[in-house]
C-alpha positions as CSV (number, residue, x, y, z in Angstrom):
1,X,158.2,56.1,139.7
2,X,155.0,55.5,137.3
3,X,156.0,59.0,135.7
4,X,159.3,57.9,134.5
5,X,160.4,56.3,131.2
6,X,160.3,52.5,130.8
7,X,164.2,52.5,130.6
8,X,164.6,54.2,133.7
9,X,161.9,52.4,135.8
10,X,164.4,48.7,134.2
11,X,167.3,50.4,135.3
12,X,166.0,51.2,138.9
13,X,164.6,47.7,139.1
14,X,168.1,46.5,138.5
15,X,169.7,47.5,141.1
16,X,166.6,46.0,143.6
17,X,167.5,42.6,145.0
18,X,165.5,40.0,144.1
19,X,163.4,39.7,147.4
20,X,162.4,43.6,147.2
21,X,161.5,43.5,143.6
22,X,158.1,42.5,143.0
23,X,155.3,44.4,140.8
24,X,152.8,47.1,141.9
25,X,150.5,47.2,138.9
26,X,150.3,45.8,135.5
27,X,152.7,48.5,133.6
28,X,155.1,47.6,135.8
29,X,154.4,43.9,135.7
30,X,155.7,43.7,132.0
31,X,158.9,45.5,133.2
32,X,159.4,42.8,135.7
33,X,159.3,40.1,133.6
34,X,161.5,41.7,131.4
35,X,164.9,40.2,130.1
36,X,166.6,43.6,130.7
37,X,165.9,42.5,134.8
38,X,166.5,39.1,134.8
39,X,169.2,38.9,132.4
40,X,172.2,40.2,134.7
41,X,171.1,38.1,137.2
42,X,170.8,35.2,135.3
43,X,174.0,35.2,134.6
44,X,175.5,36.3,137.7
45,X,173.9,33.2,139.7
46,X,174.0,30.9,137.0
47,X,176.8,31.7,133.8
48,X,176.2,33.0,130.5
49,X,172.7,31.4,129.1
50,X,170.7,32.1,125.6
51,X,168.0,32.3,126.5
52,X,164.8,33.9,124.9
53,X,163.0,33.8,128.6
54,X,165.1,35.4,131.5
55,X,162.7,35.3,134.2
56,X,161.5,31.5,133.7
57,X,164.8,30.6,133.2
58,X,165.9,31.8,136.0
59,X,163.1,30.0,137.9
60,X,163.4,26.5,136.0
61,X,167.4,27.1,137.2
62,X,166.1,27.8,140.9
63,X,163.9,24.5,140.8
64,X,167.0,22.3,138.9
65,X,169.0,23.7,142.0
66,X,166.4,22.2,144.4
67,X,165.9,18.8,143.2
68,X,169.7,18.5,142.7
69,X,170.3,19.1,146.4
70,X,167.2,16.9,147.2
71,X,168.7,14.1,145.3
72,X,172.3,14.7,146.7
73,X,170.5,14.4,150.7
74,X,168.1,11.7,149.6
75,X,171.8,10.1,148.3
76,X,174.0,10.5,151.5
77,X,170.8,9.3,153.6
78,X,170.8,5.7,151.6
79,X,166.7,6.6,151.1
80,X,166.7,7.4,146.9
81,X,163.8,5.4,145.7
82,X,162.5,6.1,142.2
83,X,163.1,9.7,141.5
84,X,161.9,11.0,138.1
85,X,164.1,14.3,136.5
86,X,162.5,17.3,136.0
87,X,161.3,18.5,132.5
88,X,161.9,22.0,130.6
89,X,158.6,23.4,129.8
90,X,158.1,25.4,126.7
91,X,157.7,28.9,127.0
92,X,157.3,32.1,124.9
93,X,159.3,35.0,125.0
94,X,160.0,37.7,127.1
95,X,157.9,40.9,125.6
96,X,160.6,43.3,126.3
């Protein structure tokens, strides 16, 4: 797979789900992060977003996700206490 084009290697790792995608070395690192990857699944799990960041997107989304459901069980269990909202960091763009 390291022999092929960049555009290929985005395309194959498109079509990986997300638990077999991971990166074997540093080229390949870059493509992972990518917004060409993490773009269709962004929106596919979570709507259409604009977003300059695909990947930590998509992670800040995951971690929204799990503090909402925390909340809503904390809720129905009567137990809330003082619960403070995530913030959305700051981050840089995607290289590719």
């Amino acid at each position: 797979m390291f022999g092929l084009p960049y555009e290929l290697q985005c395309l194959v790792m498109g079509y990986l789900n997300n638990k077999e995608l991971y990166p074997l070395n540093r080229d390949t690192k870059v493509l992972y992060l990518s917004n060409v990857v993490w773009k269709p699944r962004l929106c596919t799990r979570f709507g259409a977003l604009e977003t300059d960041n695909c990947f930590k997107e998509y992670c800040w989304r995951l971690q929204l996700e799990k503090h909402q459901l925390g909340y809503k069980r904390q809720w129905t269990l009567g137990c809330v206490g003082r619960v403070t909202p995530p913030t959305k960091p700051f981050w840089m763009p995607a290289v590719i």
